[in-house]
N, C-alpha and C positions, 0 to 999 in steps of 0.2 A: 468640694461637693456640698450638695445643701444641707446642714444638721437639723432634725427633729428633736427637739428639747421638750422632753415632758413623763411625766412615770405611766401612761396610756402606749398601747402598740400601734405601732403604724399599720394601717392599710394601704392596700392600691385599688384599684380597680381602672376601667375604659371609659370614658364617657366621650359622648361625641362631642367636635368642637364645641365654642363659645358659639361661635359665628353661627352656627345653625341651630341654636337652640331657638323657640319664641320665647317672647319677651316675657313673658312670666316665668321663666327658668334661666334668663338671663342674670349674671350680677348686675347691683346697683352703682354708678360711681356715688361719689362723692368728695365735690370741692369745698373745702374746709377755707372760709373767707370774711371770716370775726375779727383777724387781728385788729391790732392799732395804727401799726403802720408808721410809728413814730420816726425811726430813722428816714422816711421821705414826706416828711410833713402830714401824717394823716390822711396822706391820697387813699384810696382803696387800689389795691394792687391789681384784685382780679381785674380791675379795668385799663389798668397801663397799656400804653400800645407796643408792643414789640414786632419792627418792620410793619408798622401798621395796622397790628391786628390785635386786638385788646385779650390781653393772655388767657382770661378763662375762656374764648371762645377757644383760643388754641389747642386746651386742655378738652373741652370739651369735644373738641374734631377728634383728637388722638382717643379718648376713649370709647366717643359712637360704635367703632365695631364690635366692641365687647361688652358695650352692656344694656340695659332694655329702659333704663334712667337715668338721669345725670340730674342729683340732687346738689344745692347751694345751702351750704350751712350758714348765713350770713345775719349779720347785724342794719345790713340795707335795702332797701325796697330796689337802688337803682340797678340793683343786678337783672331789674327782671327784665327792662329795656333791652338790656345786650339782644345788640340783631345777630344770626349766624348760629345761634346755638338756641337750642331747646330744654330749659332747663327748670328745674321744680325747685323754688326758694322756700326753705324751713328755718325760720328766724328760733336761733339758737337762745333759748328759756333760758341760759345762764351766764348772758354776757361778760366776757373778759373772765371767767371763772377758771381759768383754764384749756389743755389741748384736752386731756383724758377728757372731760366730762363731755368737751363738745364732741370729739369722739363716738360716744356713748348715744349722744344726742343723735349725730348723725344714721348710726347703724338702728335706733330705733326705727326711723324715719323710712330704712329703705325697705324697699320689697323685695328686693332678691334676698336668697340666703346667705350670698357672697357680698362683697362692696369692696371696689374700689378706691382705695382713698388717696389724696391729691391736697394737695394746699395749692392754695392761687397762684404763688408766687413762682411758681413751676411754670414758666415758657416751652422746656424741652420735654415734657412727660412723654413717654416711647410704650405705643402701641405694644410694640415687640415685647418690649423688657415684660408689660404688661401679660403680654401671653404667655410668657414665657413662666410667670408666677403665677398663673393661672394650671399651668400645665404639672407646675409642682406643688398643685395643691391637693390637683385630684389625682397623684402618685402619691402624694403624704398622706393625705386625707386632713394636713394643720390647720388648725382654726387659726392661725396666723402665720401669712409667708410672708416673711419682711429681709430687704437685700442687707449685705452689712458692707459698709463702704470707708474701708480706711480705719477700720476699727472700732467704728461710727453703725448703728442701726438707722433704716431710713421708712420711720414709720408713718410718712406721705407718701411715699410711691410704692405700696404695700397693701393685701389683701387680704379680707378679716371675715369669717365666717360669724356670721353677726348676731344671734341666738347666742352662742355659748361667751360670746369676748363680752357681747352686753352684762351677760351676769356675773362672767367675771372683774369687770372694769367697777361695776357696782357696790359687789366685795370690797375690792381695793378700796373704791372710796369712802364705803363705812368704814374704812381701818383707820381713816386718817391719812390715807396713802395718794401722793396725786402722781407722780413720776412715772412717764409713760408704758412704760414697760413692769409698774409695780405689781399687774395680773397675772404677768405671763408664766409663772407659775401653777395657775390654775388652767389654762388652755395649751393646748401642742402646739409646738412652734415650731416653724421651719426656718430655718437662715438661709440664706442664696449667699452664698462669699463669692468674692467679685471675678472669682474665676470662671462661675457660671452665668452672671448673669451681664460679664462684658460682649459676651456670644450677642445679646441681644441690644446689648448699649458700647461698643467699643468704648467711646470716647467719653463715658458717663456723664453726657451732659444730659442725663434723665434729672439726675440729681440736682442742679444748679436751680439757686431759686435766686430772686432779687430781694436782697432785703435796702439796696442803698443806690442815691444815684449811680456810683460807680458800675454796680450792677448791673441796673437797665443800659449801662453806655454798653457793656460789655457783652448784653444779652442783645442789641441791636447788631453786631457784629459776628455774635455767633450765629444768628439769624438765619435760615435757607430760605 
């Protein structure tokens, strides 16, 4: 079952799907696309082809239903060519500084109250899995639904109510504090343990990202 972690009480409430909200009540995504990239020589990832189709478009398909933006946190201009996707480029103010800050960066940027967040290297990101942590966020009411996978938190394929995590991610790093999860303290958080959130990912290749040739040979196969 999903845990809420935090000394705040939970609420619930109805809200109507994503899908039918307008786009100004929509979450924001956000593809997180700064790394370096050095185990595949510096390529920019978001652009890799997997079965032919350059991964942040793919990402960006999978989230079009749920959200009213599809922001690029990025260090390059050539994201903005990608054909197939419709996406807002925000050149991240503190290169290579970190995930937290870009983070931070990101959630300033969007306009929803909610956001999406996704790193490039994500070929399988699942609409589903997506709703599905969408759906537990407005039963928690958590400023952060994030799945836990093998022991592991997966705070790329994870949902950040983006007011309260910016001020807390801010905190953290006046502390000195950069470790992704060093705010979460200060915000409620929900955990999705993989018994619920296989319902919407059996096979968890939400999860799989490429960081290495091997990767890509192996993300061209898991392919549909």
């Amino acid at each position: 079952m999903p845990v809420v972690r935090n000394d705040q009480s939970t609420q619930s409430g109805v809200l109507r799907p994503v899908r039918d909200a307008p786009d100004a009540l929509r979450p924001s995504g956000l593809i997180f696309a700064g790394g370096r990239a050095t185990r595949l020589g510096g390529l920019n990832k978001a652009l890799l082809k997997v079965r032919g189709r350059p991964i942040i478009e793919r990402i960006a398909s999978a989230l079009a239903p749920l959200v009213g933006e599809c922001i690029v946190l990025t260090n390059d201009d050539a994201l903005a060519k990608s054909e197939g996707a419709r996406l807002r480029l925000v050149f991240d103010p503190s290169p290579h500084a970190g995930v937290l800050p870009a983070l931070a960066a990101g959630l300033r940027a969007a306009d929803g109250e909610l956001a999406l967040a996704v790193a490039c290297d994500m070929p399988f990101v699942s609409t589903e899995l997506f709703q599905l942590l969408l759906e537990q966020q407005r039963a928690t009411d958590a400023d952060v639904v994030i799945p836990r996978t093998e022991g592991y938190l997966e705070p790329m394929h994870a949902v950040y109510r983006c007011a309260p995590v910016v001020r807390a991610i801010e905190a953290a790093l006046a502390r000195g504090e950069q470790r992704m999860i060093s705010y979460f303290k200060d915000v409620r958080v929900c955990e999705v343990d993989e018994n619920d959130w296989r319902v919407a990912s059996p096979d968890g290749r939400a999860f799989f990202n490429v960081n290495t040739p091997a990767d890509l040979a192996q993300a061209q196969v898991l392919a549909t």
